[in-house]
C-alpha positions in Angstrom: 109.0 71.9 133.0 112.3 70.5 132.0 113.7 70.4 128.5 115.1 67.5 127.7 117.2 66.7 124.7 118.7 63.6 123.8 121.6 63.4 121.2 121.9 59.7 119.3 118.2 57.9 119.8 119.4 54.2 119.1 118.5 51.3 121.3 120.0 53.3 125.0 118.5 56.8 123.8 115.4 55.4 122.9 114.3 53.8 126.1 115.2 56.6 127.9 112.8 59.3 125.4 110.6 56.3 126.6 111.2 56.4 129.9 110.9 60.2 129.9 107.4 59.6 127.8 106.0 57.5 130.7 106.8 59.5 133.2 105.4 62.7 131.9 106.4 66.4 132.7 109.5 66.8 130.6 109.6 68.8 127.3 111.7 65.9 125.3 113.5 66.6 121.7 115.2 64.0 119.8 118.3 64.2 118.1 119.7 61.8 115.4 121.0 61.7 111.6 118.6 58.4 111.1 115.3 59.9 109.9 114.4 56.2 110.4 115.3 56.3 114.3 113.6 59.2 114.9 110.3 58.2 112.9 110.2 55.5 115.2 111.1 57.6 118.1 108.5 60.3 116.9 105.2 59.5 119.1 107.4 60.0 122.2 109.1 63.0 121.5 107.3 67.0 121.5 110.2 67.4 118.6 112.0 65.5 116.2 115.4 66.9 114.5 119.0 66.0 112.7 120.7 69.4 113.7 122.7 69.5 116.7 121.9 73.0 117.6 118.9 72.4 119.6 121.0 71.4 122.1 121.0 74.9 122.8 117.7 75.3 124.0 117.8 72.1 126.7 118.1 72.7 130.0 119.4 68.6 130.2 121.5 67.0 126.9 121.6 63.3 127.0 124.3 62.0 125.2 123.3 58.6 123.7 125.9 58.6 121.1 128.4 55.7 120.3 132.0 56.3 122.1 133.5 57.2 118.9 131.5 59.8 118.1 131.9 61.6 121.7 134.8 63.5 120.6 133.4 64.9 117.4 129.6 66.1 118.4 130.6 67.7 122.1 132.1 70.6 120.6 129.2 71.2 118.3 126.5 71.0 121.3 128.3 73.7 122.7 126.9 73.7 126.0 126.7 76.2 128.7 128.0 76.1 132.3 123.8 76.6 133.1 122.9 72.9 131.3 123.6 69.9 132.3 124.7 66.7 130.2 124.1 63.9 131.2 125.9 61.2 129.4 124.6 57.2 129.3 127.8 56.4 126.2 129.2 53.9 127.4 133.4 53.7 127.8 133.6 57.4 127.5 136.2 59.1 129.9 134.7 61.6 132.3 137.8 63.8 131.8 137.2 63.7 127.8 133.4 65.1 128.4 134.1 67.7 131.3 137.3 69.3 128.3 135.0 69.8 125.9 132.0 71.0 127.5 131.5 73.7 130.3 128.0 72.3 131.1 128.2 70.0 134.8 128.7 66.3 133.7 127.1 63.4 135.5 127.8 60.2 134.2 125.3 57.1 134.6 125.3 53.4 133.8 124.0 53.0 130.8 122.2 49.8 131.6 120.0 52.2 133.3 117.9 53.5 130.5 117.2 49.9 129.0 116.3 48.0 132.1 114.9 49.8 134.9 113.1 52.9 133.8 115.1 55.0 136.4 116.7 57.3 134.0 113.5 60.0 134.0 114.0 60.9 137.3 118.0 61.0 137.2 117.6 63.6 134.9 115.7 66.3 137.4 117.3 68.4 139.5 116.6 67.0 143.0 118.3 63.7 142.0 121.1 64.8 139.1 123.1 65.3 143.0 122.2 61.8 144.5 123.2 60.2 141.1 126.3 61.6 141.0 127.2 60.7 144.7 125.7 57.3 144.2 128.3 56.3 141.5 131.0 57.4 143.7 130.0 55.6 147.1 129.0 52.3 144.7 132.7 51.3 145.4 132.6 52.0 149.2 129.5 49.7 149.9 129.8 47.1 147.3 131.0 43.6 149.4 129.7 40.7 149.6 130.1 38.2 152.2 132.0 35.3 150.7 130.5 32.9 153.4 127.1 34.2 152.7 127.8 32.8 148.9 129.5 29.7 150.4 126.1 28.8 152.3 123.4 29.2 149.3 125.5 28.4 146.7 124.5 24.4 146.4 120.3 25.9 146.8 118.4 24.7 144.1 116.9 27.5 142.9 117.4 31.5 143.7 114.0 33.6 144.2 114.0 37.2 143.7 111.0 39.8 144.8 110.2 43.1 145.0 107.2 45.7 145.0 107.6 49.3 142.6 110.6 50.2 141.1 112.2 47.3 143.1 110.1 44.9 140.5 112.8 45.7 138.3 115.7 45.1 140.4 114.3 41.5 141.4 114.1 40.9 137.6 117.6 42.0 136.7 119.3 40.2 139.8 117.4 36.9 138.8 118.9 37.6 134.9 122.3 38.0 136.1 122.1 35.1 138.3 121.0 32.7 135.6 123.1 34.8 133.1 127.2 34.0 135.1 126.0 31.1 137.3 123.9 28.9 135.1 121.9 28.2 138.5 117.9 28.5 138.1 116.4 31.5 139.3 113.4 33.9 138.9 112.0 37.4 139.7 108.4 38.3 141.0 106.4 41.2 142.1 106.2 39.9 145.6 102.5 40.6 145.7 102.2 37.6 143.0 103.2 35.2 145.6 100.4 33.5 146.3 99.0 33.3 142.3 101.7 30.5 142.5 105.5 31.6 143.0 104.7 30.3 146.8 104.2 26.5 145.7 108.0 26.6 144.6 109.2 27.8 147.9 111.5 25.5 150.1 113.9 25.3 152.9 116.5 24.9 149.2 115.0 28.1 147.4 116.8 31.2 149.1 114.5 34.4 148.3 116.5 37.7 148.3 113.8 40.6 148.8 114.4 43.9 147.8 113.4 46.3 150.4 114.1 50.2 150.2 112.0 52.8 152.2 109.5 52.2 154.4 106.2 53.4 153.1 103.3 50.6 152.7 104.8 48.8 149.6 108.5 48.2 152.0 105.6 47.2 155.0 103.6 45.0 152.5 107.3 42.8 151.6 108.0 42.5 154.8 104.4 40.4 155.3 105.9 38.3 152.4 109.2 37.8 153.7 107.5 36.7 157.0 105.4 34.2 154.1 108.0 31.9 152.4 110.6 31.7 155.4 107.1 29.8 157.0 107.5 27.8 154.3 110.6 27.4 155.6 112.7 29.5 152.8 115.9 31.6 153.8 115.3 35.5 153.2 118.2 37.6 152.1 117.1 41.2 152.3 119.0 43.6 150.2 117.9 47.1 152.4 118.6 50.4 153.4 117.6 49.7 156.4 114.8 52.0 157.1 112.2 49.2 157.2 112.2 46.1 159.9 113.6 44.1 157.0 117.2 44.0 158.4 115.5 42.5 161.6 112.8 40.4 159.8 115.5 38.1 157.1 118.1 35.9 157.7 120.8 37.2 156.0 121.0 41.4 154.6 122.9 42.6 152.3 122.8 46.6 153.2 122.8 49.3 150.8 123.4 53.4 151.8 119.8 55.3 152.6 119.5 58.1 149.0 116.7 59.2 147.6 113.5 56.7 146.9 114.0 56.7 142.8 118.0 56.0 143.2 118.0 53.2 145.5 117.2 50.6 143.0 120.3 51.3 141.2 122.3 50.6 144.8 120.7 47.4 145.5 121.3 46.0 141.7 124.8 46.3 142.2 124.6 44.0 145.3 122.7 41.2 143.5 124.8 41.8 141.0 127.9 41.2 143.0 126.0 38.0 144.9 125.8 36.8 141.3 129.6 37.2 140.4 130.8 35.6 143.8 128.1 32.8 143.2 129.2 32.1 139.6 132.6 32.5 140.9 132.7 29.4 143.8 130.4 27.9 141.3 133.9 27.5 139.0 131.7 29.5 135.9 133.5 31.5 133.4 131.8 34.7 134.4 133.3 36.5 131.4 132.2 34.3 128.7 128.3 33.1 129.9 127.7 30.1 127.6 125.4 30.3 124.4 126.1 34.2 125.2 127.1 36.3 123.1 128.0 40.1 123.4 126.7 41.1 120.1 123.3 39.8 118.6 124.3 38.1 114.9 120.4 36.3 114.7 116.8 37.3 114.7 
């Protein structure tokens, strides 16, 4: 069983110790100076503490910590070259962690922990590896064909599905769609279809399904790709291209075959970069989203 310990259990930290919770078979503790924080974080955890020393014992350190802070804690985890940490701070400088620490570093978007769940299973061993190469291929796969923008981007809505863990990527690609382009557009579990996302669907509603694998859930999104384009819908597929999906859509925007749990993370970046271009010939300022803000000042 893994020992987990997470350093700084704010709003990132804390979904992950949830994320880790749901998932089961991880020893978690939970490190913070709030006594508030981790009272709240408490029925999650196996341990609760302020002192930074139980780093020690982890075999996995999550460092959850504002940037600022990096610096000063790292030297007082002092980690060995036989842990890992694992670091979800966002803006700190890979070189600045692997100085002070001579445990292996992976870095991962923090986003991660907050929306998709995924970071539970980044943390064991048979995926710390893909992680890490993930984040450096992300660069070598990530285009989008301009034209393919051109060609959906006067639709009237944008559809997003998915079945699993690709639930969540659906979800976040409809957000950042809405989010940059101001264009209207939703996620669904693709097996809620027919309880009334499929009355919406038109020759002017492009649906982008997310297909990774191909085990029954990749088979059972391919049945409802093969639904809405008879309702005469476009189908991008964003795929690995071990399924028929490539075959089955219109359009595909491909994504590298990794390990089952990581793939999510690949094909958010592609609706994620669909979104930017879209916003983009859309003439949006994609940097300031209006009625955005990048701090929250109200309840």
């Amino acid at each position: 069983m893994t020992h987990i310990s997470v350093i700084g259990c704010g709003n990132m930290g804390g979904a992950f110790i949830k994320g880790l919770h749901q998932s089961g078979g991880h020893t978690v503790t939970a490190c913070d100076v709030d006594t508030e924080v981790l009272d709240a974080i408490e029925p999650y955890c196996d341990e609760i503490t302020t002192e930074l020393s139980v780093a020690a014992e982890a075999d996995v350190v999550v460092l959850a910590v504002k940037p600022d802070l990096v610096g000063a804690i790292l030297p007082d985890l002092e980690l060995g070259s036989d842990q890992t940490l694992l670091s979800i701070a966002a803006g700190v400088p890979t070189d600045l962690l692997e100085s002070e620490t001579d445990a292996t570093v992976v870095r991962v978007m923090p986003n991660l922990a907050a929306e998709h769940g995924l970071m539970a299973a980044a943390v064991t061993g048979d995926v710390t590896d893909e992680i890490r190469a993930i984040l450096g291929a992300v660069g070598e796969f990530a285009e989008v064909d301009e034209e393919l923008v051109e060609e959906y981007a006067d639709s009237e809505a944008y559809f997003f599905i998915g079945r699993g863990t690709n639930v969540a990527v659906a979800l976040e690609g409809a957000l950042k769609c809405k989010e940059i382009s101001y264009e209207h557009a939703e996620g669904f579990p693709a097996g809620e279809l027919k309880h009334g996302p499929l009355a919406l669907v038109t020759p002017e509603t492009p649906v982008f399904a997310v297909v990774t694998g191909d085990d029954e859930r990749a088979r059972k999104t391919l049945g409802n790709i093969k639904e809405v384009q008879a309702r005469g819908a476009p189908v991008i597929a964003v795929t690995d291209g071990e399924s028929d999906a490539a075959e089955i859509a219109d359009e595909t925007l491909m994504i590298p075959e990794t390990e089952e749990r990581a793939a999510p993370v690949l094909a958010n970046v592609q609706l994620q970069l669909f979104s930017y271009y879209l916003a983009d010939a859309l003439g949006r300022p994609i940097d300031k989203p209006r009625n955005l803000a990048k701090s929250v000042t109200v309840e």
